[in-house]
N, C-alpha and C positions, 0 to 999 in steps of 0.2 A: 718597208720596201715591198714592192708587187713583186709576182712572179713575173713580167714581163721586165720588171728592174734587173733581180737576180736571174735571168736568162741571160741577159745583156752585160753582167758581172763577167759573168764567168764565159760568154763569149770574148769579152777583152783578154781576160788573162788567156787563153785559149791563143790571141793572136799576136797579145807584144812579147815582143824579146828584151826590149831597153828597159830602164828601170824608169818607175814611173812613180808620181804623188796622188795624193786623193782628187787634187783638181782635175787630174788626167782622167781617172776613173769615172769620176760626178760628173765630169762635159761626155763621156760616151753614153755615161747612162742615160741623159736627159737628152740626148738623141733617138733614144729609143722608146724611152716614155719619162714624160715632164711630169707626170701626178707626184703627188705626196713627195719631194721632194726636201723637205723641211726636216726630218729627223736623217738624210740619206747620207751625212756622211758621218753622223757616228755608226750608224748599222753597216757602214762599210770597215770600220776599223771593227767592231766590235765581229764581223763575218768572218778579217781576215785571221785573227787573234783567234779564234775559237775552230776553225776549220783546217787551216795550217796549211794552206793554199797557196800562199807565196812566200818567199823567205823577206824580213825584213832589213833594209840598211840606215844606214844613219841619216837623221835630218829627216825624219818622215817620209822615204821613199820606201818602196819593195820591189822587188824583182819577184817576176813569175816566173813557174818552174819550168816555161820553158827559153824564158833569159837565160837561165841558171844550166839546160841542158843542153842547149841548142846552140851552133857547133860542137858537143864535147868529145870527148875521145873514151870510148872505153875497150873491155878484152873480153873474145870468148875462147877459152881452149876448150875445140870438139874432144869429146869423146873418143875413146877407139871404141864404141859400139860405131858411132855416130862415122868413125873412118872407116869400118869396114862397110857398112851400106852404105855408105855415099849419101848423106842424108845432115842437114843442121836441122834442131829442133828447138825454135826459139824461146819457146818456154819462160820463162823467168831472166832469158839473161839478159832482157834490154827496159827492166824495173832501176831507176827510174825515168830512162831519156826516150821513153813515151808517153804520150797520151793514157793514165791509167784507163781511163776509160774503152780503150781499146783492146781487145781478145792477142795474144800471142799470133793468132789465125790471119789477122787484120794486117800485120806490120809487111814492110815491104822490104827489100834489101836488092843492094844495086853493085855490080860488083865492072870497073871499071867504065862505069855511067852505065851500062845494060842490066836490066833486070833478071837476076836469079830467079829460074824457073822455080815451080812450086810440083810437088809432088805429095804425096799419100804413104803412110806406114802403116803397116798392120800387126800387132803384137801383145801380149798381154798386159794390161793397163800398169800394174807393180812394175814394167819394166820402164815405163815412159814418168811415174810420177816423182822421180829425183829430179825430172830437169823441171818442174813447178815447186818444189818445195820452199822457194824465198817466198814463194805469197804467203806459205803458211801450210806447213804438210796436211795439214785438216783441209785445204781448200784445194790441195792438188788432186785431187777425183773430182772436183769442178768442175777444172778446168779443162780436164780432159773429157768430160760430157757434151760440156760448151762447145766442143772442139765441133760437132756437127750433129743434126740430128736424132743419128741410128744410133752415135754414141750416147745421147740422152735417153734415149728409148731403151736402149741397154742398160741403162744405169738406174733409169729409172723402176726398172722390170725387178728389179727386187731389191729391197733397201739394205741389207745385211749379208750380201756379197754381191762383190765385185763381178762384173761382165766378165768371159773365159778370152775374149779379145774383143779391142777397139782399133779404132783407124783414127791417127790426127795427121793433121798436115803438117810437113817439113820441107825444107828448101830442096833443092834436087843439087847436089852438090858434086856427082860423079865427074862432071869434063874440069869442073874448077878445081877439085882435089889433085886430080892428074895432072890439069896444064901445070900446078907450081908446086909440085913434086911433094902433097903433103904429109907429112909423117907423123905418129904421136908425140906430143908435146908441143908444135908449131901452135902459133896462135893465129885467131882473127883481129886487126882492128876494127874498129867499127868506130864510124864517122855519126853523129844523130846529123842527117840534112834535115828533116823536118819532124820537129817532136809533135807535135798536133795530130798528124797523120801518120806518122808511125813510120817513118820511112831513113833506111839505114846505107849509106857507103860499107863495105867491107874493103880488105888487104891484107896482105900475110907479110905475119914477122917470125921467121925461123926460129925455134925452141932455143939454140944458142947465142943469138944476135944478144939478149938482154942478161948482163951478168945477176949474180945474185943480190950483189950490193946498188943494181940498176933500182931493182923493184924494192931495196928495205925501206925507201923513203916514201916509197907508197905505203906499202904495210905502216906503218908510224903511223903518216896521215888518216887513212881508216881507222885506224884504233882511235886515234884522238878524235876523229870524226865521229862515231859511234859514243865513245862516251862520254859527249859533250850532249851529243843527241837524248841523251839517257838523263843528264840532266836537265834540259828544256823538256822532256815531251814526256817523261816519263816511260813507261811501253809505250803509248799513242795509243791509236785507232787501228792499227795494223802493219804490217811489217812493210807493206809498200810504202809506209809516212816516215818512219821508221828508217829505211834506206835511202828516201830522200833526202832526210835533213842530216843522216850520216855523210852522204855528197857534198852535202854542202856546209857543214862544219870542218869536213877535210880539207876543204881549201880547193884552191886548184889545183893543188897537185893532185886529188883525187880523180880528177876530170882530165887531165892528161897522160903519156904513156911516160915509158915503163910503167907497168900497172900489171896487177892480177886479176884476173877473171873473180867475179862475185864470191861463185859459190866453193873456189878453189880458196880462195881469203876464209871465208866463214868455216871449209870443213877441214881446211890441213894447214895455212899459214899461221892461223891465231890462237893464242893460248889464252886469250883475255875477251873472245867476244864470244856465246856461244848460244845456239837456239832454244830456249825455256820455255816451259807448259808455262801456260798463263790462263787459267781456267780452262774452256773447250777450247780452245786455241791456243797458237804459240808463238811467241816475240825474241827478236834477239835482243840477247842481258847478259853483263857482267858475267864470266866464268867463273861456275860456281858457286852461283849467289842465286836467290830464288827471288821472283817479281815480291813485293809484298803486297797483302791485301791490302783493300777497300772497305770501309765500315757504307756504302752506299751505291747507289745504283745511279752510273754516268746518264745523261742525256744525250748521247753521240748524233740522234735524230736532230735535237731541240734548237731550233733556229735562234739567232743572238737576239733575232727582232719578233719579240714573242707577242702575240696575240691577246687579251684579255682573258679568255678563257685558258691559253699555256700557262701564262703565269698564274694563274688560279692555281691551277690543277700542281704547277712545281712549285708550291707553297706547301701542297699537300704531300709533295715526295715522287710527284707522278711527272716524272719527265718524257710528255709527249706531244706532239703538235698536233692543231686540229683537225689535221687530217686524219690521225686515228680515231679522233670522236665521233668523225661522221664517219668512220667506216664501221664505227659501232652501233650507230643510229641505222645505217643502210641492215644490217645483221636485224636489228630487231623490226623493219619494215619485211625482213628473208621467213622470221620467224612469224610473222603475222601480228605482234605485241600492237599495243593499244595504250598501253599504261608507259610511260616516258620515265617511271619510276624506276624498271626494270633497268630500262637502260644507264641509269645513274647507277644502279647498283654494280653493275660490270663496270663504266667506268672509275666508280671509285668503289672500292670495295668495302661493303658494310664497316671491316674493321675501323675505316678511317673515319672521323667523324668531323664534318663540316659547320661552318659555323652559320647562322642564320642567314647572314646575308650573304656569303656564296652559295650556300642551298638553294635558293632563291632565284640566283642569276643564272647557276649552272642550269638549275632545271627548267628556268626560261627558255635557255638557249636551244637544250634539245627540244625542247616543245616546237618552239619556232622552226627548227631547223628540222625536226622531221616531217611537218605540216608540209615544208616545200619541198624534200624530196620525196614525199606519199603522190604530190600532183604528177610525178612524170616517173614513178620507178612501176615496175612489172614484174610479179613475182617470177613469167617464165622463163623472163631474161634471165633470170640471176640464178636458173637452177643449176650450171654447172660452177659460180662463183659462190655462189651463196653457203655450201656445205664447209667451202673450203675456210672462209672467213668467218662462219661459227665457230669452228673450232680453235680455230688462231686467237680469236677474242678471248676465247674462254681462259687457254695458256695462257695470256697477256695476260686477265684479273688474277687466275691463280699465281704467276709469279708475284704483283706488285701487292696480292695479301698478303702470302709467305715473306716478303721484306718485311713489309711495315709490322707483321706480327713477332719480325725476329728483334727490330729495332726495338719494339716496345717490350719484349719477353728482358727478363733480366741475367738472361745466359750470357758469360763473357763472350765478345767474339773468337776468343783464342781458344775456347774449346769447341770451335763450330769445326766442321772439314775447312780443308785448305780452298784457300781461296772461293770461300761461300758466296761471298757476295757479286765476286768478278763474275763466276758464273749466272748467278743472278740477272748482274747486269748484260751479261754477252747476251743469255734469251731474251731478255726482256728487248734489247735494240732489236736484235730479230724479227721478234715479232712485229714490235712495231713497226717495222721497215715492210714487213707484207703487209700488215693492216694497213701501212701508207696507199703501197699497191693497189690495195681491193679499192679503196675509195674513188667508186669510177660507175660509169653505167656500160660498161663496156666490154664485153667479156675477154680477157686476152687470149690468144692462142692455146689450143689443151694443153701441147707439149707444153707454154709454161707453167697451167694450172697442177699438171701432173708433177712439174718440178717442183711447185710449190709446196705438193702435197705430202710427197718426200722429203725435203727438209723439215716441216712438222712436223712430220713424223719422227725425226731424229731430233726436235729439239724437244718432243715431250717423253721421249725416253729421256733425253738428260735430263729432264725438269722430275721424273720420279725418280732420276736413281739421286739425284742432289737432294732432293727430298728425303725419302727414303733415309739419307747420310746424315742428315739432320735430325730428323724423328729419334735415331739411334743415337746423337749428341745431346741431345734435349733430355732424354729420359737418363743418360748417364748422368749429366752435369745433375738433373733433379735428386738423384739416388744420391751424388757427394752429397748435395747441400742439405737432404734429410735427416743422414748421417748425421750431421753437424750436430745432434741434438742426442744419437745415439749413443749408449754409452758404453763402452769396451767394458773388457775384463778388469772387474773391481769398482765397477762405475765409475772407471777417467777411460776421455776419449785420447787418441794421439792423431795429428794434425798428418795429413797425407799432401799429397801434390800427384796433378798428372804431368806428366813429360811428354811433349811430342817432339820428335828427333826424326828428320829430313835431311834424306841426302841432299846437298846443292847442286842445281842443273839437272837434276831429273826427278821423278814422280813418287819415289820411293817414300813411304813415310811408319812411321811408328808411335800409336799412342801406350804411354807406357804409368802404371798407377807405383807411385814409390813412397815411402816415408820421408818427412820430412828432413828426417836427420841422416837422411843418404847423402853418401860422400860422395864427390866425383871419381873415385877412383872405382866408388861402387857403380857409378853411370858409365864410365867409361867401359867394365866388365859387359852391364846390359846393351851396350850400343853392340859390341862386338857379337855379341850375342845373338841379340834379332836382325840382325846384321850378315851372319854368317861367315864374320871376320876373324882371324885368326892370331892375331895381336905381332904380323910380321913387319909392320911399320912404326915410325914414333909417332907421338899422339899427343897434342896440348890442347886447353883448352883455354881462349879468349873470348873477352868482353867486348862493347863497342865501344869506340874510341870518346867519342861524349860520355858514357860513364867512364869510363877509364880517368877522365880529367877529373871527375867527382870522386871516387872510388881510393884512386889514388895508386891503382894495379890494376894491369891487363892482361897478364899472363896469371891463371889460375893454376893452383896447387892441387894434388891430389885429396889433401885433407880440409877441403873447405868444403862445408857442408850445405844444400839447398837452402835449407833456414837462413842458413851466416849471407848468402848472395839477396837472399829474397830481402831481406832485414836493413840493407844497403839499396835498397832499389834494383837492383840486378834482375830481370825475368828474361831475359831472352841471351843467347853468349853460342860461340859455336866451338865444334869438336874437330879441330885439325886434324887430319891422318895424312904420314905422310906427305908430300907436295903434292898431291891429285885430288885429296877428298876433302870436302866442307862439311861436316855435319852441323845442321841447326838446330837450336836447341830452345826451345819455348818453355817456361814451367806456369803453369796455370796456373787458376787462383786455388787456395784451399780450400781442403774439407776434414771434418774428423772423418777416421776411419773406425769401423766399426770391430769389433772380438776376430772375425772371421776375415778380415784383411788379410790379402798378401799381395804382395811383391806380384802384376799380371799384366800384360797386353792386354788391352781393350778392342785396339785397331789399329787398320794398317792398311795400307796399298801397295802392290807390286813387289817383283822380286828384287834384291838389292844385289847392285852390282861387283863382283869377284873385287875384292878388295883390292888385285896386282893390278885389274887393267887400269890403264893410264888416262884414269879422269872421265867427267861425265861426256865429253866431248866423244869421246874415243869408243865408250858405252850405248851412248846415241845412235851412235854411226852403226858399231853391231849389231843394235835392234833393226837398225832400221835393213842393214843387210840380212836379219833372219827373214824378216817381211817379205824383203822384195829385192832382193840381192842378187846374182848369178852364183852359180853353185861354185864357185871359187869363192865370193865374197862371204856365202854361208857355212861354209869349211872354215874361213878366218875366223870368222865371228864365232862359230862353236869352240875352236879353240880356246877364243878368249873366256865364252863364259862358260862350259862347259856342255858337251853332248846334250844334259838334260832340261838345261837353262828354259822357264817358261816367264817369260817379261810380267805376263798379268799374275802369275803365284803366288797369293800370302796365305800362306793357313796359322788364324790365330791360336788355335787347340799349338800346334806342334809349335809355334813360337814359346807356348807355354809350357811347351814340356821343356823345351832346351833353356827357358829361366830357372825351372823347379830343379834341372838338375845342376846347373851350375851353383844354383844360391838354395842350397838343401834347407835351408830352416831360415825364418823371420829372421832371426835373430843374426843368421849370416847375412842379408842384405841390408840390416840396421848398422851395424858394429864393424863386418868386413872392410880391413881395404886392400883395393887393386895395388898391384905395382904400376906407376907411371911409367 
């Protein structure tokens, strides 16, 4: 497929509503251009499969998402900040019945055929980033950058705080509040007239008009919409694909009224859908339940209709498209190189080793391909691009060595940090998604080069602190498996396990080193423990339901010992508390333990949340009102977790004091048990 093909792609789905076949797609394209036409309609299924672009129906048609949005109906309930300025702030609430490609800034709204005036706000950025958090709370200071230039300029001015105020644009809502008398809890409908262009009908339906048993049959359909979505897509690509295909597994009932506004569904209706860290970013999942890792790194860049040299390179693990290799090639024409060697050496990194005959081809290819862009490139063009896409190359080879040397290392992945590889893969698209960028002779705009140079910056802080977390996994997992060989008191070793124990739905986590013949009643003691739980709820412990069928039990007993599960197949099982808490539970693989073993934390993240409040959902929403709350919302929130509550908090030293005094000698964490 050309790029003049796939421009003409996605101009169609961009302009039909009706649901269409591949013949309908293959006659626009070859309206647009008739070359290579011969592989064009499987790379048309194989685009729409892998991008998730349109939803599919029976008999080989799909509908595009703006069939699928366009007339739909959805809800916003303003705010009482949003009532008392006289102000709508579209923010995330019309994800998915626009144009994603479109800014919040862009959309239009028409309020009995006339156009709502558009106005200006001014206030501290923490106050405006709840009404963006459905992109992805990590992307809501984006958003509000994007919102206009000063706001970039602001944001850009220093990477590790926030601007003291920003201006985004909001609708001007003061004579339409007034003319229909609006009060807290009224709502807006909203009409999608044209999803392409972003353009909205509003009308008001009074807070009382809709009973409560109006909206359950919405509520229903979201839920089942959502985790049906969760079974096709997995997390996805982002929370905006995410809440498209949740629309559209709800059925129409989700697309018409009674209905709840998005983000009213997601922070106070549901007890079953709730927003999860998912490496640097976050996805809505399952309440409770944490995404699982990835043993590899996605290609979310990598076109279906791959190139000779893509597929080379994603034979090797290297999922990127050509146009990162020539933004690698343009990088060593920035540096001056001569040798085409270097350049293979960035794109593949020494670790990997190629076989003769792609060595060959690959290095043909940049030979060739830098010869023709040396004819027309100028190093002085490139001197405000050029610094920027050296360094971005450089994080692209050091992340895709760091994979391939974790793949090849023989450390389980389950005693890597959480979710290693997700992160992994989130930089690595990054990156490449800029090195797409730079591939150009063209210098863009400073403000975006400044933007650009900013998110670098924050993607090689993550890339050392992951790093970093690994280094410190690498060297423990090596020290068990030394052990293995070391010999305890009397020369016999005793076989250990580490435990890593994860609150579900939030970041909280515990590596913990135990004896093999610990009992759960003695895990359930240490959960409470690093925990800072105080054992005022019930407590069980379950398997998953596919071992459950093998096993032949689901519900665990206090006296079933790590050995006795591991021995069964059993490694993974979680720790109920009460109806609000998941704990998960991972046992790693063994190691002997050495004379001087004990019972210790190793690591951990964050502070874990007051065992009363009511679930990760409700602990979310606290943080997030300590962040960026109003000083009511921050009085809640300290209530619940207490005055001195700090989110980021783990100290391993005093974790370990509070295990050393609860399990005073070996021989108590060996032998003891808990009461259930």
């Amino acid at each position: 497929m050309t790029g003049t093909q796939e421009d003409a792609f996605y101009e169609f789905l961009d302009s039909i509503a009706e649901p269409f076949t591949l013949d309908d797609v293959v006659s626009f394209i070859r309206m647009m251009d008739s070359k290579q036409t011969g592989r064009l309609r499987m790379e048309l299924v194989s685009l729409l499969g892998s991008r998730k672009i349109a939803f599919q129906l029976g008999g080989r048609r799909w509908i595009s998402r703006r069939g699928c949005f366009e007339p739909a109906l959805f809800v916003i309930t303003p705010s009482k900040m949003e009532l008392l300025n006289g102000i709508l702030i579209p923010g995330h609430r019309c994800i998915p019945f626009a144009n994603p490609s479109l800014l919040p800034q862009e959309y239009h709204f028409f309020w009995k055929g006339q156009p709502v005036p558009v106005t200006t706000t001014e206030g501290p950025p923490e106050e405006f980033y709840p009404y963006y958090s459905l992109f992805g709370e990590e992307y809501a200071p984006q958003y509000v950058a994007r919102d206009n230039p000063e706001n970039e300029t602001a944001f850009n001015s220093d990477l590790y705080e926030d601007p003291p105020e920003v201006t985004i644009t909001t609708l001007d809502m003061r004579n339409l509040y007034r003319e229909v008398s609006f009060v807290p809890g009224d709502h807006l409908v909203v009409r999608t007239r044209n999803w392409k262009e972003g353009n909205f009908d509003l009308e008001k339906v009074g807070k009382d008009v809709w009973s409560q048993a109006d909206t359950y049959s919405w509520i229903e359909a979201a839920e089942s919409g959502f985790e049906d979505a969760f079974e096709f897509l997995g997390p996805g690509s982002s929370t905006e694909e995410q809440l498209a295909y949740a629309y559209w597994y709800g059925g129409k009932r989700m697309r018409e009224i009674p209905a709840c506004s998005m983000e009213n569904f997601i922070f106070e209706k549901t007890d079953r859908i709730e927003t999860v860290p998912y490496g640097i970013e976050s996805r809505f999942w399952y309440a409770g339940k944490e995404i699982p890792d990835i043993n590899h790194i996605i290609g979310n860049q990598l076109p279906p209709d791959q190139t000779p040299v893509e597929e080379l390179l994603f034979r090797y693990q290297i999922p990127v498209s050509e146009y990162v290799v020539q933004s690698y090639i343009r990088d060593a024409l920035f540096r001056r190189e001569e040798d085409c060697s270097a350049i293979l050496e960035r794109v593949v990194p020494p670790v990997i080793r190629l076989d003769e005959r792609d060595f060959k081809y690959l290095g043909a290819y940049l030979a060739e391909t830098y010869k023709e862009f040396r004819l027309f490139y100028t190093f002085f063009a490139d001197q405000a691009m050029g610094p920027v896409r050296q360094r971005v190359g450089e994080l692209h080879t050091a992340v895709i060595d760091l994979y391939i040397r974790l793949k090849k290392s023989r450390i389980d992945s389950s005693a890597l940090p959480e979710h290693t590889f997700i992160v992994l893969s989130q930089i690595q698209n990054h990156a490449a998604a800029v090195l797409e960028d730079l591939d150009t002779d063209e210098n863009p705009p400073q403000e975006d080069l400044d933007a650009l140079d900013s998110s670098l910056d924050s993607m090689i802080d993550t890339y050392d602190d992951i790093k970093e977390l690994i280094e410190e996994a690498t060297n423990s997992f090596r020290r068990s498996n030394f052990s293995l060989v070391t010999p305890g008191k009397d020369g016999k070793t005793e076989p250990w396990r580490m435990i890593q124990i994860s609150v579900g739905g939030t970041g909280v986590w515990r590596r913990i080193a135990v004896p093999e013949d610990f009992r759960l009643g003695d895990l359930h003691t240490v959960i409470q423990s690093v925990f800072d739980w105080k054992g005022r709820l019930h407590y069980r412990f379950n398997i998953d339901k596919a071992v459950r069928a093998v096993t032949g039990f689901g519900v665990l007993e206090s006296r079933h010992r790590i050995a006795d599960l591991c021995r069964d197949g059993i490694t993974e099982l979680s720790y109920e508390y009460g109806s609000c808490w998941t704990v998960k539970v991972i046992i790693m693989p063994r190691y002997e333990g050495g004379e001087k073993d004990t019972l210790r934390c190793v690591a951990g993240t964050g502070a874990a949340p007051p065992e009363l409040v009511e679930g990760p959902l409700r602990f979310r929403k606290d943080i997030s009102a300590l962040e960026r709350g109003t000083d009511k919302e921050r009085q809640a929130a300290r209530e619940d977790l207490g005055p001195d509550f700090k989110p980021d908090f783990f100290d391993v030293d005093g974790c370990n004091r509070v295990l050393a005094s609860v399990f005073s000698l070996r021989g108590n964490a060996r032998n003891g048990e808990a009461d259930g």
